[in-house]
C-alpha positions, 0 to 999 in steps of 0.5 A: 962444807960443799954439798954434792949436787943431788938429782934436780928434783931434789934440793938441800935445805938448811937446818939447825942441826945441819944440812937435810935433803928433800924431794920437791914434789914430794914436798908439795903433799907431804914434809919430810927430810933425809938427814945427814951425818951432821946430825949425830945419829947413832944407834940407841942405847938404854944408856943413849936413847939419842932423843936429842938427836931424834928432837932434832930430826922431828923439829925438821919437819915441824913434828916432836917425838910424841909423834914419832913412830918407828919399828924394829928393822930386820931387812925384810918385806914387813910392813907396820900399819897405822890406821886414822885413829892410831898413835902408834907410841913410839916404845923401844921395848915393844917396837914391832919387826918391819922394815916399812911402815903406812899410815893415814893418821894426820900429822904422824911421823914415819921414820926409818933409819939407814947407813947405805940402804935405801930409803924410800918415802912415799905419799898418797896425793888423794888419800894423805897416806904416807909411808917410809921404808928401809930397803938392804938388799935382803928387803929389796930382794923380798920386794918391801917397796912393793909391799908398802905400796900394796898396804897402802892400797889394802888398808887406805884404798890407795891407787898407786898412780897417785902416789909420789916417792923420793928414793934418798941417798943410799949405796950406788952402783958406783960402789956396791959390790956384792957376792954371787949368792946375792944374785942368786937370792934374786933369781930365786925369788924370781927375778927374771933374766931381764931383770938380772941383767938391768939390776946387777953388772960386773965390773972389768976387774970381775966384781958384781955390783947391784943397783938398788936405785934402779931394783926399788924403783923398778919394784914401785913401777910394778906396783903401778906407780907412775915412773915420772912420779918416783924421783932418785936423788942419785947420791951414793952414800959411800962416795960421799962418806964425809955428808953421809954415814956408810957402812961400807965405809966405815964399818961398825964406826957407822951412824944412822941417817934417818929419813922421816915424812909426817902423814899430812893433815890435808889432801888434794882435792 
């Protein structure tokens, strides 16, 4: 199967389930993985928990499902905190609503589930601080990315300058065509006319398209991370609906492609 050729600041890496991608400088303080359709992962089931599927998506970091933690997403700013000392069992039951989650405990596994939304990892050079977030429209209007960045300096004393995100593969441009009402949810939570006129455009036949890419990455530099230090893999998801799962492509047929970074036992000195 060909790859498409990400941002150079990504690479594919072989895994036994398939093909993952990862972030090079992200990699460097923290393991992670963006998954792909190849792994088969659809939404759980009392009936299918899909936990060979999330074995699988743990090994790729060297992590297991006892570390495993993840959250009830429901396209909001919602952000789960987990503080050194926490385990945070991962239990369907009882999963809290949030759409990002932070943790400084060494060796937990953040991850978050996507079909065209953006997934965002991010880790802390100084504190071991990592974090995952889902980012839909509704989320990125609402400003999750900023949320998780503001949580991390909050719980962990993070200064966002030392933090490094990997925006992964999700929606582009290119492809995502929205309402009129989803530029006015924008505008209404503040967004100024600038900023309108960077994230969304319209297209010669009149249709509005939103970059998510650049809303997210706009929102992390607001927060005060570096922009040298957010890097954009770049690959639209509906594009390439035969290497990722889209919604947009393929309705409620869709699966999930999950993105996970385990919280590092070690930090820079």
């Amino acid at each position: 199967m060909e790859l498409p050729p990400p941002d150079p600041g990504f690479r594919w890496q072989a895994e036994p389930w398939g093909n993952a991608l990862v972030c090079s400088a992200l990699q460097s303080l923290a393991q992670h993985a963006f998954t792909t359709r190849q792994l088969r992962l659809r939404p759980a089931t009392p009936a299918d928990p899909q936990l060979m599927a999330w074995t699988h998506a743990a090994e790729s970091v060297g992590a297991g499902l006892a570390q495993l933690v993840r959250i009830r997403q429901v396209h909001g700013r919602g952000v789960r905190v987990l503080r050194r000392g926490e385990t945070g069992a991962d239990n369907a039951s009882d999963r809290p609503e949030a759409d990002a989650l932070v943790a400084n405990e060494p060796g937990l596994l953040l991850a978050v589930q996507v079909a065209d939304c953006v997934p965002l990892l991010m880790a802390d050079r100084r504190s071991g601080a990592a974090g995952a977030v889902h980012a839909g429209w509704r989320g990125t209007c609402a400003g999750v990315a900023r949320a998780a960045v503001e949580a991390m300096t909050r719980e962990f004393g993070t200064t966002p300058g030392d933090v490094v995100a990997a925006i992964g593969p999700s929606i582009g441009a290119c492809c995502y065509e929205v309402g009129d009402e989803v530029h006015d949810a924008f505008r209404s939570a503040g967004a100024s006319a600038r900023q309108l006129a960077r994230w969304f455009s319209r297209t010669a036949n009149g249709s509005l398209r939103l970059d998510l890419w650049t809303v997210n990455r706009d929102q992390l530099v607001d927060a005060g991370v570096a922009g040298d230090h957010i890097h954009v893999a770049r690959l639209c998801t509906r594009t390439h609906a035969h290497i990722f799962e889209s919604y947009r492509a393929e309705g409620a047929a869709a699966g999930r492609m999950a993105a996970l970074i385990r919280v590092p036992a070690t930090v820079e000195p």
